[in-house]
MIZATOR-356139 format. One line per 8 residues: their letters; for each residue x, y, z of N, C-alpha, C. Coordinates in steps of 0.02 Angstrom, whole numbers. Example, Ala and Ser with C-alpha at 12.3 -4.5 7.8 and 13.67 -1.06 7.14 Angstrom:
REM MIZATOR-356139
AS = 660/-284/390/615/-225/390/660/-165/390 ~ 642/-112/354/684/-53/357/645/2/394
//
This chain:
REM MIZATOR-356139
XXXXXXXX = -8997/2378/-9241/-8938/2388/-9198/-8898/2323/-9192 ~ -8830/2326/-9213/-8783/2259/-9205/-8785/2246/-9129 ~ -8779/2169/-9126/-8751/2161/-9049/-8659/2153/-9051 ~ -8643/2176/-9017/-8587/2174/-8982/-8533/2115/-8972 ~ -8531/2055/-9020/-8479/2011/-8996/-8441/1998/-8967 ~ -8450/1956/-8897/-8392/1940/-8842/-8391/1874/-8835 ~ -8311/1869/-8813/-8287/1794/-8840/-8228/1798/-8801 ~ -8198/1732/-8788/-8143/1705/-8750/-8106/1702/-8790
XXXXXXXX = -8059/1735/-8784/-7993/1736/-8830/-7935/1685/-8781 ~ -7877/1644/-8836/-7832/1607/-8811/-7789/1677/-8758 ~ -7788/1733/-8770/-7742/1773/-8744/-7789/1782/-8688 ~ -7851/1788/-8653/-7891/1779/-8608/-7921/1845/-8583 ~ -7962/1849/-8566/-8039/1883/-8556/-8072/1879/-8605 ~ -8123/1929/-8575/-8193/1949/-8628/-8171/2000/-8690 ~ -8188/1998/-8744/-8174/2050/-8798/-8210/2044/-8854 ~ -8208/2103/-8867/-8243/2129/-8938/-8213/2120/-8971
XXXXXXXX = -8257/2074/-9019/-8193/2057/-9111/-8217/2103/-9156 ~ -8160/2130/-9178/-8164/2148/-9241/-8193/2094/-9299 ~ -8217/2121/-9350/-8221/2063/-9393/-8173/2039/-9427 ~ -8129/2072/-9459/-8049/2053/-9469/-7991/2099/-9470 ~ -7947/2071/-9449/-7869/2114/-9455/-7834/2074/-9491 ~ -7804/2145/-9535/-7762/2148/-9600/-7704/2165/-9557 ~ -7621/2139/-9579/-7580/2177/-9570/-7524/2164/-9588 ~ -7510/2191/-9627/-7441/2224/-9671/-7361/2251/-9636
XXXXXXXX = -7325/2226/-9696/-7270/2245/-9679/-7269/2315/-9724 ~ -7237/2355/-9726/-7223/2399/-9767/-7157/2392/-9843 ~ -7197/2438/-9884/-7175/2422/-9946/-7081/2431/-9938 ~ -7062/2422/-10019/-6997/2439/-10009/-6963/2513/-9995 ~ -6911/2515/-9954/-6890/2580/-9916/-6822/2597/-9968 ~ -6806/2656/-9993/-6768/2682/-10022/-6693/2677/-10018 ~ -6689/2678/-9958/-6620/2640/-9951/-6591/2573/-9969 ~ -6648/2543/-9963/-6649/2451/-9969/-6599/2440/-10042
XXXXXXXX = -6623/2491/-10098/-6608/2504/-10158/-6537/2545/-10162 ~ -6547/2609/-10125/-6488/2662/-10127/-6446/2665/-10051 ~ -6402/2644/-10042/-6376/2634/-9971/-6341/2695/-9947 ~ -6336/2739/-9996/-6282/2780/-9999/-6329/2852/-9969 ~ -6425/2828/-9976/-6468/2880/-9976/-6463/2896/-9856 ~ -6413/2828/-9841/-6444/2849/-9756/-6380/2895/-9748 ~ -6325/2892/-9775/-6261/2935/-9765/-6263/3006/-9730 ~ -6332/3042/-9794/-6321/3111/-9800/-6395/3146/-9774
XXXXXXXX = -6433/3076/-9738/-6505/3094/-9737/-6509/3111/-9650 ~ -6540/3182/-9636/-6551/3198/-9564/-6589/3159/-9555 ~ -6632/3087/-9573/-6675/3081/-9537/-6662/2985/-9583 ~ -6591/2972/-9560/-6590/2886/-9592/-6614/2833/-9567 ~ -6639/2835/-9484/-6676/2799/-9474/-6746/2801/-9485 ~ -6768/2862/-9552/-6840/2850/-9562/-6844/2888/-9633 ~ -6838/2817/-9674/-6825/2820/-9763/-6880/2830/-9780 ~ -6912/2846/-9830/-6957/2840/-9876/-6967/2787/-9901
XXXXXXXX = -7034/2777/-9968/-7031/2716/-10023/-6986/2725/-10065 ~ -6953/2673/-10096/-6937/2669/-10171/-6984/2671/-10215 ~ -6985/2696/-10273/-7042/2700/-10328/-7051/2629/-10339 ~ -7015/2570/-10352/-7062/2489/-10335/-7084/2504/-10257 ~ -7054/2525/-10214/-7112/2539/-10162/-7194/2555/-10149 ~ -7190/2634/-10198/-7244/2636/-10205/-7297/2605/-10255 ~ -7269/2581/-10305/-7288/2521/-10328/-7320/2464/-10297 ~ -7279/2427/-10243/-7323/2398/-10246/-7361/2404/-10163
XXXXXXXX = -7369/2461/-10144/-7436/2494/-10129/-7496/2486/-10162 ~ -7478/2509/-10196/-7546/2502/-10247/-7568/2442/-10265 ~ -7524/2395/-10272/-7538/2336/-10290/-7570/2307/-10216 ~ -7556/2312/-10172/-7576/2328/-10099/-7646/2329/-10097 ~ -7659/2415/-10131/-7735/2439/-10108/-7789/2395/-10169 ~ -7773/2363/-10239/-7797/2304/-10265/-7824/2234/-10235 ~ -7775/2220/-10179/-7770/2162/-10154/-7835/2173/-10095 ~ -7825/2255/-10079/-7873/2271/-10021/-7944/2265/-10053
XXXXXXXX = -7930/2275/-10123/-8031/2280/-10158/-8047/2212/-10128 ~ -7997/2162/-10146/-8028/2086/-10138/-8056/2061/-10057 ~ -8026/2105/-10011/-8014/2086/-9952/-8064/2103/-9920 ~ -8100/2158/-9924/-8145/2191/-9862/-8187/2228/-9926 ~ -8242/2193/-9902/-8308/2210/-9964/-8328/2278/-9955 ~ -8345/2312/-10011/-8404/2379/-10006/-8444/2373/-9975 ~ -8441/2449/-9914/-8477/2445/-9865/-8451/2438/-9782 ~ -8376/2393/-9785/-8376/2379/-9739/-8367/2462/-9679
XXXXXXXX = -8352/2417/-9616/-8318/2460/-9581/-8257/2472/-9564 ~ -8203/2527/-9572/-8136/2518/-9588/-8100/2555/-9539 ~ -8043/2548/-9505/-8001/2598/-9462/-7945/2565/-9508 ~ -7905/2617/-9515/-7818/2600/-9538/-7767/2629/-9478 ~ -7757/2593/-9458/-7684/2616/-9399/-7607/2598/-9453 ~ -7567/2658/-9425/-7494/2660/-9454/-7453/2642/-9381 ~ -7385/2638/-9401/-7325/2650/-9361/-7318/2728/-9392 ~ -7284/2748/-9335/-7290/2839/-9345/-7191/2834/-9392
XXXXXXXX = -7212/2789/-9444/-7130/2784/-9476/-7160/2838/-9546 ~ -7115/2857/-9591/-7134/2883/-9621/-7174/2833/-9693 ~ -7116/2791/-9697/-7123/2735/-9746/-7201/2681/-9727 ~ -7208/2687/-9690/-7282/2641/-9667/-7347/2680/-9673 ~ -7331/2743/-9672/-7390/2810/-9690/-7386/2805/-9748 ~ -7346/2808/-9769/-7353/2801/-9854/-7356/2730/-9887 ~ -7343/2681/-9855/-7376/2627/-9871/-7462/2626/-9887 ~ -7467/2641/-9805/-7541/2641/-9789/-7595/2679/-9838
XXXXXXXX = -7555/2747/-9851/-7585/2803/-9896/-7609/2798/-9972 ~ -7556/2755/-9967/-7551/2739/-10077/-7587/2674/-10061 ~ -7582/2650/-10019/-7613/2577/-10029/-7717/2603/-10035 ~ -7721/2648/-10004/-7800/2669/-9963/-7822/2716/-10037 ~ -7762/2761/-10053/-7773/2782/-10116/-7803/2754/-10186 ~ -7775/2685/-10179/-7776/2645/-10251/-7833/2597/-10219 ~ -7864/2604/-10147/-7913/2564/-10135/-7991/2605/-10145 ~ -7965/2637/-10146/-8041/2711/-10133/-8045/2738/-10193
XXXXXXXX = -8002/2716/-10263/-7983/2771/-10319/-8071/2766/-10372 ~ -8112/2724/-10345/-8156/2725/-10388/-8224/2688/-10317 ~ -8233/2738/-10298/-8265/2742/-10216/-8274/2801/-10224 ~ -8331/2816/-10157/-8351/2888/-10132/-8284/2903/-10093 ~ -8269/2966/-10113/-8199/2991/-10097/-8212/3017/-10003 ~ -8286/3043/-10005/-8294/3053/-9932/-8297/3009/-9879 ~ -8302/2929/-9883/-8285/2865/-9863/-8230/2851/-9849 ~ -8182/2859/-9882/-8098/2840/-9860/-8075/2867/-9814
XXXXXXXX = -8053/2828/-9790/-8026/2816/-9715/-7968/2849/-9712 ~ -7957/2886/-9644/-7901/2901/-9632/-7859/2876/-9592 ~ -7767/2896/-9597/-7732/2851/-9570/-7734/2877/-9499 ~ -7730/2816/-9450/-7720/2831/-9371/-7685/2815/-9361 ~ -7607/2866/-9327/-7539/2852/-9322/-7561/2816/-9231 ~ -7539/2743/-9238/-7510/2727/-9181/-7451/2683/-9173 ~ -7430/2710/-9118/-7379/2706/-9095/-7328/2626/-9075 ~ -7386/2599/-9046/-7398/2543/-9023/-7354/2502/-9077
XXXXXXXX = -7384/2502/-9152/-7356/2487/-9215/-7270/2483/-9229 ~ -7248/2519/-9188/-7195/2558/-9225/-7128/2505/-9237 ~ -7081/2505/-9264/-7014/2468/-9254/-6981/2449/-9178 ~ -6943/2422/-9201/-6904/2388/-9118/-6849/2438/-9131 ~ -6818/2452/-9078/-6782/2498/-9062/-6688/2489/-9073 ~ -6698/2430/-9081/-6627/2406/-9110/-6612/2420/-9174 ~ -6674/2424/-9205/-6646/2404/-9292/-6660/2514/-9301 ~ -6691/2553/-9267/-6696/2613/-9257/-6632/2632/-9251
XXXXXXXX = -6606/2619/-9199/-6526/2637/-9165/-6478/2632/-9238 ~ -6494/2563/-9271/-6434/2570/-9317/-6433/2612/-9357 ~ -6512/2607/-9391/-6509/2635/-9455/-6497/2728/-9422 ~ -6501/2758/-9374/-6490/2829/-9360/-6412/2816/-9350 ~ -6378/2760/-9341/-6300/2777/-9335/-6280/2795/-9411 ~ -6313/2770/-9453/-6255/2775/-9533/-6273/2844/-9550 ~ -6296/2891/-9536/-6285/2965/-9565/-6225/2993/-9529 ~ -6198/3036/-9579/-6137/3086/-9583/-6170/3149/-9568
XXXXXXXX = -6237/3152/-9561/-6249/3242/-9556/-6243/3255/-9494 ~ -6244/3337/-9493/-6230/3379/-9428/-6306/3378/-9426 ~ -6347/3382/-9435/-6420/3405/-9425/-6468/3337/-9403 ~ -6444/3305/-9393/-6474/3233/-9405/-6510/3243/-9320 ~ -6587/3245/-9294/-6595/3251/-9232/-6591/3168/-9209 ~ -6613/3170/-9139/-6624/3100/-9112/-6687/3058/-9150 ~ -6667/2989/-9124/-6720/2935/-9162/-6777/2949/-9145 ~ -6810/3006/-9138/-6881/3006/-9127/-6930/3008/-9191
XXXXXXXX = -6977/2978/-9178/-7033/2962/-9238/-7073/3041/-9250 ~ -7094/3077/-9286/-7117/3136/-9310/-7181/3132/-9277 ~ -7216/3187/-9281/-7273/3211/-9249/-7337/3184/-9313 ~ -7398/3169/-9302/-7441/3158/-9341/-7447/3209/-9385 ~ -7457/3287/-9366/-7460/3326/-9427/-7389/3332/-9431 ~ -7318/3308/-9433/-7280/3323/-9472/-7297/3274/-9525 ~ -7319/3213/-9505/-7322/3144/-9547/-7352/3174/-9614 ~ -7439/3194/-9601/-7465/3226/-9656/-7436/3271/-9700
XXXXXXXX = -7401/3287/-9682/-7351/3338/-9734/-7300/3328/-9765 ~ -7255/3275/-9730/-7201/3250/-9757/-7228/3197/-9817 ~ -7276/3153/-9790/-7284/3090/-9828/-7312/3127/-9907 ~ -7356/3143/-9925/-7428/3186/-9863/-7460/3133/-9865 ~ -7507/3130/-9833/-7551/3085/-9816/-7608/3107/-9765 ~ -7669/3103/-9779/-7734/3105/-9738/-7743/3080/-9646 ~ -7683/3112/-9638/-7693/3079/-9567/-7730/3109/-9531 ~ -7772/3071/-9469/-7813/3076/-9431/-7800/3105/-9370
XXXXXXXX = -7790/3188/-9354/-7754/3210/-9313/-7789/3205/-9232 ~ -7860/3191/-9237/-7900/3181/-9201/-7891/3117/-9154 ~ -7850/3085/-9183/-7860/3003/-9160/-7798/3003/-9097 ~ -7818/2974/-9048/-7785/2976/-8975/-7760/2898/-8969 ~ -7681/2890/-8975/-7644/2853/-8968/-7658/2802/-8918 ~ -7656/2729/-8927/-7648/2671/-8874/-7585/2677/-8829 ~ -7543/2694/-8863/-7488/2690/-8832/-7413/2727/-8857 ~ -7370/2758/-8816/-7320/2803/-8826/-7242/2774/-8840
XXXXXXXX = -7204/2814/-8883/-7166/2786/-8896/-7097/2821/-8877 ~ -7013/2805/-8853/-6989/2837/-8839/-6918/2798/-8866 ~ -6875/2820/-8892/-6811/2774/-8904/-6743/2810/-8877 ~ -6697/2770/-8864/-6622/2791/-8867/-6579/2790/-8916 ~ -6517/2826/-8900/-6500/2814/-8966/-6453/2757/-8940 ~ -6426/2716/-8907/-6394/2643/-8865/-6451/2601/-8892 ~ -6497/2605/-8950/-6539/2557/-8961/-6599/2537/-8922 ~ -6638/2552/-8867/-6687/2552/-8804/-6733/2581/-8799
XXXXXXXX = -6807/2549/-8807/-6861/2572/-8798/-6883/2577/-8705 ~ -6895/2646/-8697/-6919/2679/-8623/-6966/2671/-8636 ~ -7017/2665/-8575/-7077/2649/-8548/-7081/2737/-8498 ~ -7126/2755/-8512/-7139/2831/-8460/-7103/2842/-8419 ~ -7122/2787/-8383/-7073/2760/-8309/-6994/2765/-8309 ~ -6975/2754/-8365/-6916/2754/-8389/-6872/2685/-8395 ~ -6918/2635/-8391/-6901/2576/-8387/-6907/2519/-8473 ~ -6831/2492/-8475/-6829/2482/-8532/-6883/2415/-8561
XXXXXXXX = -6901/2427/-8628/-6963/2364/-8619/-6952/2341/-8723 ~ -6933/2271/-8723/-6936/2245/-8769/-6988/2264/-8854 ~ -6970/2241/-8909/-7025/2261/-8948/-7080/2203/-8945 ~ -7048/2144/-8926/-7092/2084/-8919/-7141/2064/-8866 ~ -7105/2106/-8799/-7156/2119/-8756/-7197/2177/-8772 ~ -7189/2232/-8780/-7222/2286/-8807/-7294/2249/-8841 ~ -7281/2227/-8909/-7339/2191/-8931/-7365/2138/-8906 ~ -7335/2091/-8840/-7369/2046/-8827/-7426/2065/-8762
XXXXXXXX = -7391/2128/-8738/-7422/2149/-8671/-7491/2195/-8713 ~ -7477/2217/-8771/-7519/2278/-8777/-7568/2272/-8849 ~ -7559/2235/-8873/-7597/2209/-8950/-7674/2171/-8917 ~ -7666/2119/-8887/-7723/2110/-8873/-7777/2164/-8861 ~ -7766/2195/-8785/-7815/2246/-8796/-7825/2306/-8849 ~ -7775/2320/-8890/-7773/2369/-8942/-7853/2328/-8972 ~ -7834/2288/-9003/-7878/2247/-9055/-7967/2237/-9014 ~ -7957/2237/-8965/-8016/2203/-8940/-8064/2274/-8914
XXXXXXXX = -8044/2333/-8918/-8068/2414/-8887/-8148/2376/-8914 ~ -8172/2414/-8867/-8255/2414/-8883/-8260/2448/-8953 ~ -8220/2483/-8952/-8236/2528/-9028/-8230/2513/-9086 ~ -8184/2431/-9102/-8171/2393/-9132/-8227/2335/-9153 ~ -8274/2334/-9097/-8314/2264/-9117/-8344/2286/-9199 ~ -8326/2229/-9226/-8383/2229/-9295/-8347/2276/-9329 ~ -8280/2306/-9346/-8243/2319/-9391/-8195/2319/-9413 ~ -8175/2309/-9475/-8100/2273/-9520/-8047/2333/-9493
XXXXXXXX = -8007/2294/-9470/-7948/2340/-9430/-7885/2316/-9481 ~ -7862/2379/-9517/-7799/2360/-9556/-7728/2387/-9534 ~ -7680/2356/-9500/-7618/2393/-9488/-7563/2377/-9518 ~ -7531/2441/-9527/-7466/2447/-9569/-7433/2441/-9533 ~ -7383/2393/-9509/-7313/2412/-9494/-7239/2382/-9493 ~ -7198/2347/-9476/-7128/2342/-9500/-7147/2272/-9504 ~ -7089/2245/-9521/-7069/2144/-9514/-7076/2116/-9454 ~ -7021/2124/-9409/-7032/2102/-9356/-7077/2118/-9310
XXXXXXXX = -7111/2163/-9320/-7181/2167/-9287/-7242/2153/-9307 ~ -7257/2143/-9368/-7309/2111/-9421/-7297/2049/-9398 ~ -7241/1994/-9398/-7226/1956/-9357/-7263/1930/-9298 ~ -7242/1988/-9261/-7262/1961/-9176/-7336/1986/-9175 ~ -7355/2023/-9206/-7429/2035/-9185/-7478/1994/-9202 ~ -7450/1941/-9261/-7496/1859/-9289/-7475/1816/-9247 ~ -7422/1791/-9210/-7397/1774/-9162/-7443/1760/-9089 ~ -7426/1814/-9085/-7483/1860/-9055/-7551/1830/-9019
XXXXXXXX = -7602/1853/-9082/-7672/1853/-9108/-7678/1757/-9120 ~ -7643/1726/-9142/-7649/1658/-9157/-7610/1609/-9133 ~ -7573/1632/-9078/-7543/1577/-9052/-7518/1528/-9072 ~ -7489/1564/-9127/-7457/1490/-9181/-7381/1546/-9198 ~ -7322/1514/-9205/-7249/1517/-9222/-7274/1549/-9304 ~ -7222/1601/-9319/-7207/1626/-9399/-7144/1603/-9397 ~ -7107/1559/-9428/-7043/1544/-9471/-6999/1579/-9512 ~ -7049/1645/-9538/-7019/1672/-9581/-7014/1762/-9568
XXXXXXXX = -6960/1795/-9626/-6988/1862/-9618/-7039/1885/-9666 ~ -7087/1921/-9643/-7137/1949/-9679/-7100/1996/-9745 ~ -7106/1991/-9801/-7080/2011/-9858/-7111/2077/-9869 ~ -7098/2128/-9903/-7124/2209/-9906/-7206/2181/-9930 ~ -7240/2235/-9902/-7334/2224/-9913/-7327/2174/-9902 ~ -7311/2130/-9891/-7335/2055/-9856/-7393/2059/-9821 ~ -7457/2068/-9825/-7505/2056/-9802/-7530/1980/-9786 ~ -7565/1999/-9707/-7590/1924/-9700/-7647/1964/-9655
XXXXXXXX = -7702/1903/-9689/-7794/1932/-9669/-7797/1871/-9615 ~ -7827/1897/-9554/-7843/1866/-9481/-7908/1845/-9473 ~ -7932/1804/-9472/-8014/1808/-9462/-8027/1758/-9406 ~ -8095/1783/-9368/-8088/1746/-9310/-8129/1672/-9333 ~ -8083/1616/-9287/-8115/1550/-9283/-8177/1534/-9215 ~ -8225/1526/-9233/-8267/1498/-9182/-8250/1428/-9138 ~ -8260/1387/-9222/-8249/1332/-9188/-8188/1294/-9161 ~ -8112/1336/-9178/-8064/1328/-9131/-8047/1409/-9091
XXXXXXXX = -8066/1441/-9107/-8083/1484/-9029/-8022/1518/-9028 ~ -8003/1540/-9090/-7929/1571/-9104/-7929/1618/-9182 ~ -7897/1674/-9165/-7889/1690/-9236/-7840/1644/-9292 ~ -7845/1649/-9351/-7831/1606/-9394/-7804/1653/-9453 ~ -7751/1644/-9481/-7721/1666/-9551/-7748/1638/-9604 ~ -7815/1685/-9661/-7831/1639/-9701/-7797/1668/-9741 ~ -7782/1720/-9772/-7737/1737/-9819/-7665/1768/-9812 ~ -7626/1732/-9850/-7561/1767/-9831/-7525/1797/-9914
XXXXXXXX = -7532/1864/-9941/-7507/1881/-9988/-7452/1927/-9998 ~ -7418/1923/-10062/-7345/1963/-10063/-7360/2017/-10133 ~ -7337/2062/-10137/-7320/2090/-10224/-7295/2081/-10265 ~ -7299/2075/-10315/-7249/2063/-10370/-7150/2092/-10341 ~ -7082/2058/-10339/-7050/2086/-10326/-7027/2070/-10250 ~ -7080/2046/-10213/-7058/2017/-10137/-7050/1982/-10112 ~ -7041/1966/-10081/-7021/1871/-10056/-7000/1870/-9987 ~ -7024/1824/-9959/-7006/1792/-9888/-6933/1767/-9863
XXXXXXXX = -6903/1765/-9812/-6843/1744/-9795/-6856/1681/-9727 ~ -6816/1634/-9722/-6844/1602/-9671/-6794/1618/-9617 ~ -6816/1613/-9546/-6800/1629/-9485/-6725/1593/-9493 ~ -6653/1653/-9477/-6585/1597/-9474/-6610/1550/-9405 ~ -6572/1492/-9393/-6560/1458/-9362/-6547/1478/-9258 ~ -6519/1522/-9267/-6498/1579/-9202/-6568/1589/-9181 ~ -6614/1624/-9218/-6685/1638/-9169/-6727/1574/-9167 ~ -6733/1539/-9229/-6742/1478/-9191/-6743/1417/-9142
XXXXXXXX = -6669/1430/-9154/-6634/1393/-9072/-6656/1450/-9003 ~ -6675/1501/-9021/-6670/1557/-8963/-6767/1530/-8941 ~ -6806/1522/-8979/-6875/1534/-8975/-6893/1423/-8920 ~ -6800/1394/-8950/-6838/1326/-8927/-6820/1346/-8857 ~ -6762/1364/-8836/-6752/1396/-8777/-6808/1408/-8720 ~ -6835/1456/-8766/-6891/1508/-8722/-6927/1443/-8693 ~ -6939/1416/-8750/-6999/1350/-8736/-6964/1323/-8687 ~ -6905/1311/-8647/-6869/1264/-8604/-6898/1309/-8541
XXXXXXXX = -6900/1363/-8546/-6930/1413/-8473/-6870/1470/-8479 ~ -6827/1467/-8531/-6783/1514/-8516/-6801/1597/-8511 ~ -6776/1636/-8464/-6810/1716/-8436/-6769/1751/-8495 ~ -6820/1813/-8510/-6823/1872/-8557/-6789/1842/-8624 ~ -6836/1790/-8634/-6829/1766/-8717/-6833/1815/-8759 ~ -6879/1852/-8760/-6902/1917/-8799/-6858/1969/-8814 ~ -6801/1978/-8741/-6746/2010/-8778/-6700/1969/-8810 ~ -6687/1921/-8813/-6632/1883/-8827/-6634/1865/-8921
XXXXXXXX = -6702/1845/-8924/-6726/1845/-8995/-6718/1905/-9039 ~ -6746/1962/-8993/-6727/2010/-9038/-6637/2005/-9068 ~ -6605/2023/-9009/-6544/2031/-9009/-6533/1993/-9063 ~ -6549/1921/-9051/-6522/1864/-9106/-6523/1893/-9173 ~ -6605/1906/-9190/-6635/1918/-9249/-6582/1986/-9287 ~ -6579/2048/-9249/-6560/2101/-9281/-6480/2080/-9316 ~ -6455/2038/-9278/-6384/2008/-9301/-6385/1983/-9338 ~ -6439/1966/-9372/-6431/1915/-9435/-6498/1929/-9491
XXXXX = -6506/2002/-9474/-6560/2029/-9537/-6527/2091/-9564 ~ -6540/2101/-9612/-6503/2163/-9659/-6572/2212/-9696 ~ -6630/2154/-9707/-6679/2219/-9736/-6761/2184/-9696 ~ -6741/2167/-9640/-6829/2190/-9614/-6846/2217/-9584 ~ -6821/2287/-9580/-6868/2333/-9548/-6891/2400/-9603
//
């Protein structure tokens, strides 16, 4: 019987470590390529892959042989986007393709994951259709069907998701709440569930939240945007008492962008004591990004 690992995390209390977290941006999105594809699409704030998309998924679920040995223990969490299910899917596909097929993991849509609500708002403004519903993220079994993909219909969400179309993530309450607070208030305990101790936790989900969730977890500044599959492997440090980025990899085809100058100056700010940095960054950021979400 394993014991249970508990440990003082910089974000503070007691918690159960996983043994490592993976987490990804998602591959390339169809539009990125065809701009002309959000015009006519009922559903433009939630594209598909491009075929180099799913590409380099796969190149993805390769990178995953190297990462987390035969045997381990595995949960995959998504953003309930369509493009991050199918990240997740082709990536788990091309990881399992020569594995016991009854072993592979299925995807667990959470929510928690999902995009910031600004870069949502836009991309649902550029369609022309009459049919186009509100920015809401699809249901888990619609996910499986659309993507398709093996999703885990069983699996009970950390946390709920709700958008406007004015760009604004609601809280139940109805109270509006950042994507940067979102993950800073709610990632820690995601990661640390008792149910987590002692297994490789891999999540799929956008740039700027792949971002803040290493951020996050390591208490150290990212500079840059996370490039499509941009994966970076987390493993915990003992002897500085912090998670740590030991690998940070891209696909053939992707590449990093560094932070403009605007969120930088916005993040030295924060550091001065300035209030609701978290929205302000965003704001900054979405003004001066064109493909990370």
């Amino acid at each position: 019987m394993h014991r249970v690992r508990v440990i003082d995390s910089h974000v503070g209390g007691a918690q159960h470590v996983p043994d490592r977290v993976l987490v990804f941006r998602h591959a390339e999105r169809e539009d990125h390529i065809r701009p002309g594809w959000s015009v006519a699409s009922e559903r433009a704030h939630d594209p598909p892959l491009s075929l180099r998309g799913l590409q380099q998924s796969r190149e993805l679920g390769e990178k995953l042989k190297e990462e987390v040995p035969l045997g381990s223990k595995v949960e995959v969490f998504s953003s309930p986007f369509v493009r991050t299910v199918a990240t997740a899917q082709s990536a788990v596909d091309c990881w399992f393709s020569q594995r016991d097929a009854a072993s592979k993991p299925g995807i667990n849509v959470e929510p928690l994951l999902s995009e910031k609500a600004q870069n949502v708002a836009h991309r649902y403004k550029l369609t022309t259709s009459p049919d186009s519903p509100k920015p809401e993220v699809l249901h888990p079994h619609e996910l499986s069907a659309v993507v398709p993909a093996n999703v885990n219909l069983a699996y009970r969400p950390h946390y709920k998701i709700h958008y406007t179309l004015d760009g604004k993530e609601l809280l139940p309450s109805g109270r509006a709440i950042s994507m940067s607070k979102r993950v800073a208030q709610h990632i820690p305990s995601f990661v640390s569930r008792r149910e987590h101790a002692r297994k490789t936790l891999i999540l799929a989900t956008h740039g700027g939240v792949c971002r803040e969730i290493i951020q996050v977890l390591t208490g150290d500044k990212l500079h840059y945007r996370p490039g499509y599959c941009h994966l970076h492997v987390l493993d915990w440090s003992s002897v500085l008492n912090k998670w740590e980025v030991t690998t940070s990899w891209l696909p053939a085809g992707s590449f990093v962008r560094p932070l403009p100058f605007v969120v930088l100056a916005a993040r030295s700010q924060a550091a001065e004591g300035q209030e609701d940095e978290d929205e302000n960054e965003d704001k900054n950021e979405d003004e001066n990004e064109n493909d990370n979400i």
